[in-house]
MARROTOR-5531 format. One line per field, with one value per residue: chain; x, y, z of N, C-alpha, C in turn; residue in one letter. Coordinates in Angstrom, 3 decimals, m for minus. Example, Ala and Ser with C-alpha at 12.3 -4.5 7.8 and 13.67 -1.06 7.14 Angstrom:
ch = A, A .
n.X = 13.190, 12.850 .
n.Y = m5.690, m2.250 .
n.Z = 7.800, 7.080 .
ca.X = 12.300, 13.670 .
ca.Y = m4.500, m1.060 .
ca.Z = 7.800, 7.140 .
c.X = 13.200, 12.900 .
c.Y = m3.300, 0.030 .
c.Z = 7.800, 7.870 .
aa = A, S .
//
This chain:
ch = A, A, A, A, A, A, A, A, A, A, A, A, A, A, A, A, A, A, A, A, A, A, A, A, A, A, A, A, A, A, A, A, A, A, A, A, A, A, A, A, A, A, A, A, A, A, A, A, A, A, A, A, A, A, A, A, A, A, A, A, A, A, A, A, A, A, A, A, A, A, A, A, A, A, A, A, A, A, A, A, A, A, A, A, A, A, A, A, A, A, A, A, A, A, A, A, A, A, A, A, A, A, A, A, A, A, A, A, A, A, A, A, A, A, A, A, A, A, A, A, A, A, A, A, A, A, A, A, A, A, A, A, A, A, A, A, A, A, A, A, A, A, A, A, A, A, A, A, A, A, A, A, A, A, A, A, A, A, A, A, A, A, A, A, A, A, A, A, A, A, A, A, A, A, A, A, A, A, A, A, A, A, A, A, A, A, A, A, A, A, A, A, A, A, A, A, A, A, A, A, A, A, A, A, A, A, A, A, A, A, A, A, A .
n.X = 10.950, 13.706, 15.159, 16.515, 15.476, 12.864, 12.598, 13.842, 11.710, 10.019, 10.182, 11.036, 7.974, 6.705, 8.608, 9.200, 7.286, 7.220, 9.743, 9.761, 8.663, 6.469, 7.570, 7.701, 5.737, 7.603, 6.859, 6.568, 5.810, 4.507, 3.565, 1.700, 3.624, 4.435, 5.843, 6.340, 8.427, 9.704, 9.129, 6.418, 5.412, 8.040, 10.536, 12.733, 12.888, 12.147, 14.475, 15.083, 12.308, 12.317, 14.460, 13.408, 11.454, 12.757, 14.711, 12.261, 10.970, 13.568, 13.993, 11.500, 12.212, 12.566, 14.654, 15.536, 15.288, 14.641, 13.193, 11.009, 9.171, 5.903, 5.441, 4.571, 6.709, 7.043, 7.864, 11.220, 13.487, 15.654, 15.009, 12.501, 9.069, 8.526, 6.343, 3.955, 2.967, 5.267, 7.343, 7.680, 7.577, 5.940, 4.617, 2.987, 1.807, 1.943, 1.270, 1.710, 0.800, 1.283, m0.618, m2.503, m2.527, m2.644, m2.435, m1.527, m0.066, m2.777, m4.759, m4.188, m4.564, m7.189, m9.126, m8.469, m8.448, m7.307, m7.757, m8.797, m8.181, m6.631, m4.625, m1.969, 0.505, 4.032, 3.893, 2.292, m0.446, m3.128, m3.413, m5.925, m6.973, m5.239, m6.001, m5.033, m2.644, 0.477, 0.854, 0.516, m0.755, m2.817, m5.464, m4.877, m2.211, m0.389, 0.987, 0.288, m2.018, m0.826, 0.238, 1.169, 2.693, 4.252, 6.392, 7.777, 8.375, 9.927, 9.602, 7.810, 5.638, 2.714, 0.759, m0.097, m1.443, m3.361, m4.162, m6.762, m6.043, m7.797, m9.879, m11.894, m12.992, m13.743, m13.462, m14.259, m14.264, m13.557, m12.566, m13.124, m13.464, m10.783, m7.533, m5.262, m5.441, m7.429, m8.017, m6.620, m4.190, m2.112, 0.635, 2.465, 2.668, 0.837, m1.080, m1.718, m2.434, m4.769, m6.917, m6.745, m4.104, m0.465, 1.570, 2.331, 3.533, 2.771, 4.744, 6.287, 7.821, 10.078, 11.582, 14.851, 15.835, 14.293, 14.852, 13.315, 13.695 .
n.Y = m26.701, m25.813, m26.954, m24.758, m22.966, m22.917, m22.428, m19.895, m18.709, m19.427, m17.938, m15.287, m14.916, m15.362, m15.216, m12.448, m10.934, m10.667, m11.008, m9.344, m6.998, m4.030, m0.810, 2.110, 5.058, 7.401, 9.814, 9.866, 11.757, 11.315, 9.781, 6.904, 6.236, 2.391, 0.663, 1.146, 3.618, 3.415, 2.535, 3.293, 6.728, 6.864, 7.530, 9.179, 11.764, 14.699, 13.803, 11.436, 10.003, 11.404, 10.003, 7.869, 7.837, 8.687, 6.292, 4.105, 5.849, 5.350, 2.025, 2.212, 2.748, 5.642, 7.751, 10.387, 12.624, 14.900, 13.537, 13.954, 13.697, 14.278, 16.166, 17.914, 19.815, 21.083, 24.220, 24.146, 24.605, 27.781, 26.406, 26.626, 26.410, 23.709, 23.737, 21.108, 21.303, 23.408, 21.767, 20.467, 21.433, 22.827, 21.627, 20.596, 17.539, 13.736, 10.686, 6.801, 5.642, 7.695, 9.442, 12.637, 14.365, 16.446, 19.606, 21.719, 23.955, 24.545, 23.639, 20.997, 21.823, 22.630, 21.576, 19.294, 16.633, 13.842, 10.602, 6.728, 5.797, 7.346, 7.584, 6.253, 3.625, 3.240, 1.240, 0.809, m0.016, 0.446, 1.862, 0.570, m1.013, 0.000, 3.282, 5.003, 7.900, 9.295, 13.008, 15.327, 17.873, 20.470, 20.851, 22.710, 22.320, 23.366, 22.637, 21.075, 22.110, 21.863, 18.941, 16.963, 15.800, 13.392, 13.957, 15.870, 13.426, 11.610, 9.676, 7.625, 8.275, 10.726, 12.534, 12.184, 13.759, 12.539, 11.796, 10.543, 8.688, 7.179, 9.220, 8.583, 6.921, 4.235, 4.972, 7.164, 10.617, 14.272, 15.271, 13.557, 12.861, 14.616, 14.185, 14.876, 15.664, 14.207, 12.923, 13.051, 10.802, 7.935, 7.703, 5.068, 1.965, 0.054, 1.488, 3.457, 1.444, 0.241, 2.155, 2.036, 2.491, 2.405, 3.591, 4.417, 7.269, 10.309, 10.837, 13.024, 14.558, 16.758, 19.887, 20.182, 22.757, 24.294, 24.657, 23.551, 21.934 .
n.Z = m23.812, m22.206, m19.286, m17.344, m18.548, m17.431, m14.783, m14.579, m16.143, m14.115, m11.982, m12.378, m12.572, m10.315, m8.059, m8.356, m9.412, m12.317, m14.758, m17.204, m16.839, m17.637, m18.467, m16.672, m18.171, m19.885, m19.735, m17.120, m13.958, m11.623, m8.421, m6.296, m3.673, m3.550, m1.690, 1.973, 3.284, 5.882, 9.377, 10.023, 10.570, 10.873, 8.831, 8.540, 7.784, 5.472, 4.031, 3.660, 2.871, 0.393, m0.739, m1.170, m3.088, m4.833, m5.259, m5.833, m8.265, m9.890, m10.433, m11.384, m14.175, m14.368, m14.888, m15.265, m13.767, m10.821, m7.817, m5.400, m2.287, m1.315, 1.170, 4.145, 6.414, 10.014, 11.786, 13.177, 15.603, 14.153, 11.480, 8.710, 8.357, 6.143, 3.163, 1.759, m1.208, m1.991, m2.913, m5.122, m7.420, m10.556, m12.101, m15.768, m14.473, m14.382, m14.572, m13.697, m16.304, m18.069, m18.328, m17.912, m14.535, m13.170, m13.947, m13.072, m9.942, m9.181, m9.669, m8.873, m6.769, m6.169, m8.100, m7.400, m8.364, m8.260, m7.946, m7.178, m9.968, m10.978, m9.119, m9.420, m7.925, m8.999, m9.858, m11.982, m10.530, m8.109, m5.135, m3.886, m1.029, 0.669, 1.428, 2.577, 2.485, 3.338, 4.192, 6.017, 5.605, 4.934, 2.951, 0.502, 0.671, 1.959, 5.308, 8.091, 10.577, 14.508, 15.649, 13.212, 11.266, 12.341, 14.053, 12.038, 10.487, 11.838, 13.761, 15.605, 17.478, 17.984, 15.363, 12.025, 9.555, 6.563, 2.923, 1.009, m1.288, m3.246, m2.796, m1.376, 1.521, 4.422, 6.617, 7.142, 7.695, 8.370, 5.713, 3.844, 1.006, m0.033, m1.521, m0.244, 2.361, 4.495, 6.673, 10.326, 11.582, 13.329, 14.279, 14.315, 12.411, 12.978, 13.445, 11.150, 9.465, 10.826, 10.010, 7.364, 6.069, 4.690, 5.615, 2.847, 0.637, m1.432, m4.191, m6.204, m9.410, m9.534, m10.679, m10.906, m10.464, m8.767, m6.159, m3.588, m0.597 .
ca.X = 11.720, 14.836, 14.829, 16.958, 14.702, 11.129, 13.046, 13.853, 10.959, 8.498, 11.663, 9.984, 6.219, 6.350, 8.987, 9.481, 5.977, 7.768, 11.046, 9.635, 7.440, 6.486, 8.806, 7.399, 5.928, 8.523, 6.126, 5.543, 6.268, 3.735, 3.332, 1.934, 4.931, 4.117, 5.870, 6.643, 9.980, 10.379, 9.025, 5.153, 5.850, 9.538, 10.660, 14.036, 12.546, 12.195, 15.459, 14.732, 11.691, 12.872, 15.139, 12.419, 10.901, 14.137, 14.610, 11.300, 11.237, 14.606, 13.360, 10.099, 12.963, 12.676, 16.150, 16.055, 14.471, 14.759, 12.018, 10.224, 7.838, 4.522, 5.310, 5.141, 6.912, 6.838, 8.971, 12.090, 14.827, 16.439, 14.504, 11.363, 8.366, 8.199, 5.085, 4.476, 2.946, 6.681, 8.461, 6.965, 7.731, 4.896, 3.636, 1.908, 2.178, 1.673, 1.310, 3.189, 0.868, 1.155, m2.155, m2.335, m3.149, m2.990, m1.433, m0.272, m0.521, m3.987, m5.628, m3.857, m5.015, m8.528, m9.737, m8.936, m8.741, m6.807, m8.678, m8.798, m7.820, m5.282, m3.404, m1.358, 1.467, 5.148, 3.782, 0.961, m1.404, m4.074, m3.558, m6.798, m7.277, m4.496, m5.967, m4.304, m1.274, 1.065, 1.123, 1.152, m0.665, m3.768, m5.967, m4.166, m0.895, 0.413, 1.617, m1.096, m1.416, m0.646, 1.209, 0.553, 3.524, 4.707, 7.498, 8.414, 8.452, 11.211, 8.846, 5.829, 4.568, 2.778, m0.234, m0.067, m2.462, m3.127, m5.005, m7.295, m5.374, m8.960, m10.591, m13.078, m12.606, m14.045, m13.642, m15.358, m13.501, m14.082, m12.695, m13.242, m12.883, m9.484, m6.727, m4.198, m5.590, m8.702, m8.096, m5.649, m4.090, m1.686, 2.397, 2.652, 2.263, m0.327, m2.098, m2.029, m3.136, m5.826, m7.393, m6.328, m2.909, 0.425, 3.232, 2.711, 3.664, 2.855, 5.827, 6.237, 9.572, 9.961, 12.923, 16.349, 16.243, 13.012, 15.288, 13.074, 14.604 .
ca.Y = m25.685, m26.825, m27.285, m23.817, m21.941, m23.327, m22.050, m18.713, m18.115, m19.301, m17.107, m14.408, m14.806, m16.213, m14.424, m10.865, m10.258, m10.996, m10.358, m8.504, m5.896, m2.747, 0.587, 3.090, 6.174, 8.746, 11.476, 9.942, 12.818, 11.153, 8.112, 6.245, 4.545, 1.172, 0.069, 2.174, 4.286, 3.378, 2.086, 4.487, 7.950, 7.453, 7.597, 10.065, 13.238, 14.620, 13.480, 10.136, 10.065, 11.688, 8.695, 6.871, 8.233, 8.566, 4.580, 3.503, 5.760, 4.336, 1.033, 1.593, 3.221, 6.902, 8.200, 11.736, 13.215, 14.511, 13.211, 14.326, 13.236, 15.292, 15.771, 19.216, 19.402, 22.232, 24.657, 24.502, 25.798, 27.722, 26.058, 26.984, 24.950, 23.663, 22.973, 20.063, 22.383, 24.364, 20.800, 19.299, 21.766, 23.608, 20.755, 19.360, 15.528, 12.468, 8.675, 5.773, 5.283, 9.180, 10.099, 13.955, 14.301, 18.151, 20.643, 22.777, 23.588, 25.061, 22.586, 20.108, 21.462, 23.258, 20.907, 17.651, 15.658, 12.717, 9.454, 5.607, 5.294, 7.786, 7.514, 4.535, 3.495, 3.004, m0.047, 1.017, m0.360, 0.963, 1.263, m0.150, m0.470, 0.761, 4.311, 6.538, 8.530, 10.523, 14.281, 16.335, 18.939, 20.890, 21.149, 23.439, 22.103, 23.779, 22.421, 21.320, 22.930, 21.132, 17.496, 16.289, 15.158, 12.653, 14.977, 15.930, 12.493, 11.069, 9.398, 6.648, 8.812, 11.893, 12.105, 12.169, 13.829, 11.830, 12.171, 9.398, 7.939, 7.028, 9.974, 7.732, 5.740, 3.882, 5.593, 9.157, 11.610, 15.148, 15.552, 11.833, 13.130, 14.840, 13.207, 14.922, 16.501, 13.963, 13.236, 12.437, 9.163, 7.525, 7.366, 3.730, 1.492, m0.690, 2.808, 3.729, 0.026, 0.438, 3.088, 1.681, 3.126, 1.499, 4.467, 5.275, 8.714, 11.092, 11.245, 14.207, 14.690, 18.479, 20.554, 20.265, 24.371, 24.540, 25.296, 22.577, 21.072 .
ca.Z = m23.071, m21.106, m17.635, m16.888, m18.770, m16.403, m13.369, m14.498, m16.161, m12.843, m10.778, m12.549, m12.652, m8.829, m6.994, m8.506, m10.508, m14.233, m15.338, m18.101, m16.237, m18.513, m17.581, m16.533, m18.881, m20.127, m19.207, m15.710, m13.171, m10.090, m8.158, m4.799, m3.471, m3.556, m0.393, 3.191, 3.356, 7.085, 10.187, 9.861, 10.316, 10.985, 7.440, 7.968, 7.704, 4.400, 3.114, 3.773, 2.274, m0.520, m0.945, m1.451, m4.168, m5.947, m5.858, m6.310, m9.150, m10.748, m10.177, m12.778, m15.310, m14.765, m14.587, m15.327, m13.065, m9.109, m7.331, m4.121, m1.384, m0.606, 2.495, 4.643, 8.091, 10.432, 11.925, 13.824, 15.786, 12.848, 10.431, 8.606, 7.919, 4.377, 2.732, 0.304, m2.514, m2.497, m3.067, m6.454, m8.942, m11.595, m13.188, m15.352, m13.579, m15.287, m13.557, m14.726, m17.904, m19.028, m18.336, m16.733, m13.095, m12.703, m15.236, m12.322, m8.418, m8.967, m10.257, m8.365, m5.184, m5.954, m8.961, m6.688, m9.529, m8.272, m7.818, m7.620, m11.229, m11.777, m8.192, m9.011, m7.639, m9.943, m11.027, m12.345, m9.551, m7.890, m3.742, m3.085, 0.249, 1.660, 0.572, 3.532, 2.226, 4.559, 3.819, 7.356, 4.872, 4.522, 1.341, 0.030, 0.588, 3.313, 6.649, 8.602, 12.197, 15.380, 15.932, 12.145, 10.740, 13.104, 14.482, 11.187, 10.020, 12.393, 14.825, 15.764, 17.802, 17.241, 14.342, 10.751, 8.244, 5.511, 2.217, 0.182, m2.706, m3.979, m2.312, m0.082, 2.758, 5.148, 7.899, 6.323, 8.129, 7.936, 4.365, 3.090, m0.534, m0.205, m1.565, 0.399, 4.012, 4.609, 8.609, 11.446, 11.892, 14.697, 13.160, 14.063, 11.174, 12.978, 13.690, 9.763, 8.682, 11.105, 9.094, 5.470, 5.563, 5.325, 5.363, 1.461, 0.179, m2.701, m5.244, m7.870, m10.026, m9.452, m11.301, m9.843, m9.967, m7.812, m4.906, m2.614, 0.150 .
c.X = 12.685, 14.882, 15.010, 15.885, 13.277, 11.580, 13.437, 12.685, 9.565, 9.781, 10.872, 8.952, 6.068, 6.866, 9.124, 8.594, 6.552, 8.700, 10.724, 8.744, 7.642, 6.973, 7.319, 7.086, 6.704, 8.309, 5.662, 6.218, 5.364, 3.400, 2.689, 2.976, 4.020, 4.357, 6.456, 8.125, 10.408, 9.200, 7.295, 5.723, 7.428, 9.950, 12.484, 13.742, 12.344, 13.233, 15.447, 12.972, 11.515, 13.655, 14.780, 11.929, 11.954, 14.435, 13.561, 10.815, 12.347, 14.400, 12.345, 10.679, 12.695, 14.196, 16.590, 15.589, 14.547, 13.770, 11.720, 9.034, 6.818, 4.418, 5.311, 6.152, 7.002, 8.397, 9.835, 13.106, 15.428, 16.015, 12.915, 10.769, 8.399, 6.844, 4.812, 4.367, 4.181, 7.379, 8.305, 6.682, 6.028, 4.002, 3.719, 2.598, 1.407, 1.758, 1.781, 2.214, 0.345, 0.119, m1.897, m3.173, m3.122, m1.840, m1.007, m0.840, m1.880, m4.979, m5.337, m4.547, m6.659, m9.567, m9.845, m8.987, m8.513, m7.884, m8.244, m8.075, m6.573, m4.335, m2.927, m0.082, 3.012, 5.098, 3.069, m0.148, m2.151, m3.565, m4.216, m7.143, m6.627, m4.154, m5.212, m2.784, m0.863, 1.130, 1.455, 0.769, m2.281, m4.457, m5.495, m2.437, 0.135, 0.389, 0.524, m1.012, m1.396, 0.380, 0.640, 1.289, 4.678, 6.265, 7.962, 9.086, 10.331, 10.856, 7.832, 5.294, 4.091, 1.026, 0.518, m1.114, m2.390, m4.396, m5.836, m6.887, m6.598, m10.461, m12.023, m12.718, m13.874, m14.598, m14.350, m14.164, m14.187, m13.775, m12.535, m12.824, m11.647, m8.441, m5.411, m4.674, m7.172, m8.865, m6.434, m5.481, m2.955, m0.137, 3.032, 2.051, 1.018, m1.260, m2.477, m2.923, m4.130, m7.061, m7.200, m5.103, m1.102, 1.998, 3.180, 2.750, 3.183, 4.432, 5.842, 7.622, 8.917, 11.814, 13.644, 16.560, 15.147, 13.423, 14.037, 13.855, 13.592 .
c.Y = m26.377, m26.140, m25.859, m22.666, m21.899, m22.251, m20.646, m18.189, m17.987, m18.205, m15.910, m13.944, m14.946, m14.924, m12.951, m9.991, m10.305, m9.947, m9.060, m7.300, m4.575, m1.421, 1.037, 4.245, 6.573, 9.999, 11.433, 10.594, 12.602, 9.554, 8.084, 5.255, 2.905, 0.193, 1.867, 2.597, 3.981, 2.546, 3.291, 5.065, 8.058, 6.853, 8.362, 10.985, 13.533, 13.933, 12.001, 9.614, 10.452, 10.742, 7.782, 6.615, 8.314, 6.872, 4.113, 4.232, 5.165, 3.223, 0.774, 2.388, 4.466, 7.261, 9.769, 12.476, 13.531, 14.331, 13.442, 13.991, 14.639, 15.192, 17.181, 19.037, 20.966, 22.414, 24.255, 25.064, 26.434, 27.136, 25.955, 26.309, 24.925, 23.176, 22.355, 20.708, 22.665, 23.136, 20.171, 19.989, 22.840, 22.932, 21.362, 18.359, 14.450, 11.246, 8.040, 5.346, 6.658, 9.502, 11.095, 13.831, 15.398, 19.105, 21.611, 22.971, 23.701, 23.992, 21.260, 20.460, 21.907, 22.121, 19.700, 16.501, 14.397, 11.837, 8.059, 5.342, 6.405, 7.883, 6.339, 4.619, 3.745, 1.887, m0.057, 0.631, 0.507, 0.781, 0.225, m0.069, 0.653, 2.671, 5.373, 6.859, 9.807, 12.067, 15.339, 17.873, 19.293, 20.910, 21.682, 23.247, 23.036, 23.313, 22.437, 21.699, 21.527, 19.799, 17.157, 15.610, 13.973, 12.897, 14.811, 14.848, 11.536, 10.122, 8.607, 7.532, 10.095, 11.441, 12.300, 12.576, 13.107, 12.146, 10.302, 9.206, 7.889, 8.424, 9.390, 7.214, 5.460, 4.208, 7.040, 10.458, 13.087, 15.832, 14.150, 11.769, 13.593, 14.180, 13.696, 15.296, 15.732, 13.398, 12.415, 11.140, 9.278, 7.560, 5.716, 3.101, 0.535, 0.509, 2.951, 2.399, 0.025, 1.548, 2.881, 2.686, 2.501, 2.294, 4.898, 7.005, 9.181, 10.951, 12.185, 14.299, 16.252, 19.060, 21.129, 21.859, 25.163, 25.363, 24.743, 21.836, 19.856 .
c.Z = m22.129, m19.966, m17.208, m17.123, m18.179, m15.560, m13.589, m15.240, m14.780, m11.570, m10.831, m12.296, m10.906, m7.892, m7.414, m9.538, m12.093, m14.527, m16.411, m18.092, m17.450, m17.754, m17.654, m17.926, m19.341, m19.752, m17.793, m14.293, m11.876, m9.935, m6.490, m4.656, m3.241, m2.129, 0.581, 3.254, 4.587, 7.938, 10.790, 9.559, 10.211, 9.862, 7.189, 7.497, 6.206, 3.454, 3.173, 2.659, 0.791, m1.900, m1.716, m2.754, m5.169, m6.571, m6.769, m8.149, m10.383, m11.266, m11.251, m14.017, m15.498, m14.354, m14.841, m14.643, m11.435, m8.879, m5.565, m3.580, m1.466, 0.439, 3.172, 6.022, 8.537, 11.343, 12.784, 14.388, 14.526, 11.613, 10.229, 8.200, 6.642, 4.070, 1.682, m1.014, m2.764, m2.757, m4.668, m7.595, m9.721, m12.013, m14.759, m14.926, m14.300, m14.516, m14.863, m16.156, m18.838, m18.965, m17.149, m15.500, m12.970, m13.592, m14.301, m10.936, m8.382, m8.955, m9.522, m7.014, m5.280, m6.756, m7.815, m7.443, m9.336, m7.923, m7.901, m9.045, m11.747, m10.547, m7.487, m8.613, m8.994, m10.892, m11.748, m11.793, m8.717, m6.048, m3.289, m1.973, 1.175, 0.930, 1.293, 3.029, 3.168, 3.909, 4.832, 6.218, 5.179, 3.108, 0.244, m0.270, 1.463, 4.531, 7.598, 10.642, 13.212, 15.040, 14.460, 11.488, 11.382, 13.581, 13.288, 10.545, 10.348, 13.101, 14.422, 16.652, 17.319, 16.224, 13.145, 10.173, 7.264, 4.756, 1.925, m0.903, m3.961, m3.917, m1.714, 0.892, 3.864, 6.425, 7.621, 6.793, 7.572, 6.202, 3.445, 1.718, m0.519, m0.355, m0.715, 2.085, 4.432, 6.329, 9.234, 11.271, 13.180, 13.324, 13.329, 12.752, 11.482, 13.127, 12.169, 9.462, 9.280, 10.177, 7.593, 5.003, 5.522, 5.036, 3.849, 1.561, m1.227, m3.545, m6.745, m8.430, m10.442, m10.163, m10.426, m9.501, m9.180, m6.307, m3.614, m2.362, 0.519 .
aa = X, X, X, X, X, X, X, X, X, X, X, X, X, X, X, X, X, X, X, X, X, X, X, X, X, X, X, X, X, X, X, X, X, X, X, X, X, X, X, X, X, X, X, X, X, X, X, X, X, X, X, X, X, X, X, X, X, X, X, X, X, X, X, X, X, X, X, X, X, X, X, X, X, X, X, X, X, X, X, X, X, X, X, X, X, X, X, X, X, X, X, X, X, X, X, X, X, X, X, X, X, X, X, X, X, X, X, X, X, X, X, X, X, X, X, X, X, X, X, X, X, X, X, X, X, X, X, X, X, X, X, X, X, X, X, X, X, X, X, X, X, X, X, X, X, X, X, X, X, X, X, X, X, X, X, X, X, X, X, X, X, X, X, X, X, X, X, X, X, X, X, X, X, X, X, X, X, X, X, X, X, X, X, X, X, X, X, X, X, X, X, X, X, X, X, X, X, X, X, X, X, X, X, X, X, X, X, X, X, X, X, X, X .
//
């Protein structure tokens, strides 16, 4: 092998996990982001967050698709709270190696289905530890009461609801199994990582005529 070709193939394997990484699904409509959209909670509100999920999907070769955080935030002046359920479409949802995660909201929020093995990231990876995901939601998927979304995800301070990626943790909390509403956290990022969280989000690719903001 000549010399040029060592150095771009260890360029690969070393610095950017292998040139030749496997895309993404075709059918894959859900993800844990893999890295943090911002600085903890302060992310840029939904549309920032949003952002996110749009790249990071691009990135593992989905391209048709709008994509949205699971995120709720609550009300304001003139503007009404949204709740993550209303952002992410009908379903069904698929992870990056096509395997179903919930054929529709119902099931997505009552069944509970998600888990360790099917709530992987874009790369197809597993969180692992870092099981806390931001949501600012209830069980159900609505908007969880009080300070929860770290002022509407603009802010370190403030709390954050967050679910279990794996639906366990460490810390137990009062809904330890829930993957989206399983307890309070702090909106700093050393606050989340304290608890096994490091700013990830939900991501769903919901239909551009959903009329979610």
């Amino acid at each position: 092998m000549r010399p040029s070709v060592v150095v771009v193939s260890l360029f690969c394997a070393v610095i950017i996990g292998g040139c030749g990484s496997p895309q993404a699904d075709e059918k894959m409509s859900f993800f844990v982001t893999s890295i943090p959209a911002g600085e903890g909670g302060a992310i840029g509100g939904l549309a920032g967050a949003d952002r996110q999920c749009q790249a990071l999907a691009k990135a593992a070769g989905s391209t048709k698709r709008i994509w949205r955080a699971y995120l709720s935030v609550t009300a304001e002046p003139g503007e009404s709270a949204v709740h993550a359920r209303d952002r992410i479409g009908a379903g069904p949802w698929f992870n990056v190696h096509g395997v179903q995660i919930a054929a529709n909201l119902d099931e997505l929020h009552i069944a509970n289905t998600l888990g360790d093995a099917t709530s992987l990231d874009e790369r197809g990876q597993s969180p692992g530890y870092w099981h806390d995901v931001m949501t600012g939601s209830n069980p159900d998927g609505t908007v969880a009461t009080g300070d929860m979304t770290c002022h509407n995800w603009t802010s370190t301070s403030g709390h954050a609801m967050v679910g279990h990626s794996n639906k366990a943790g460490h810390d137990g909390g009062a809904r330890a199994t829930s993957w989206n509403s399983a307890h309070a956290s702090g909106c700093t990022l050393a606050a989340l990582q304290a608890n096994g969280g490091n700013g990830r989000l939900y991501c769903f690719a919901a239909d551009s005529g959903s009329g979610a903001r």
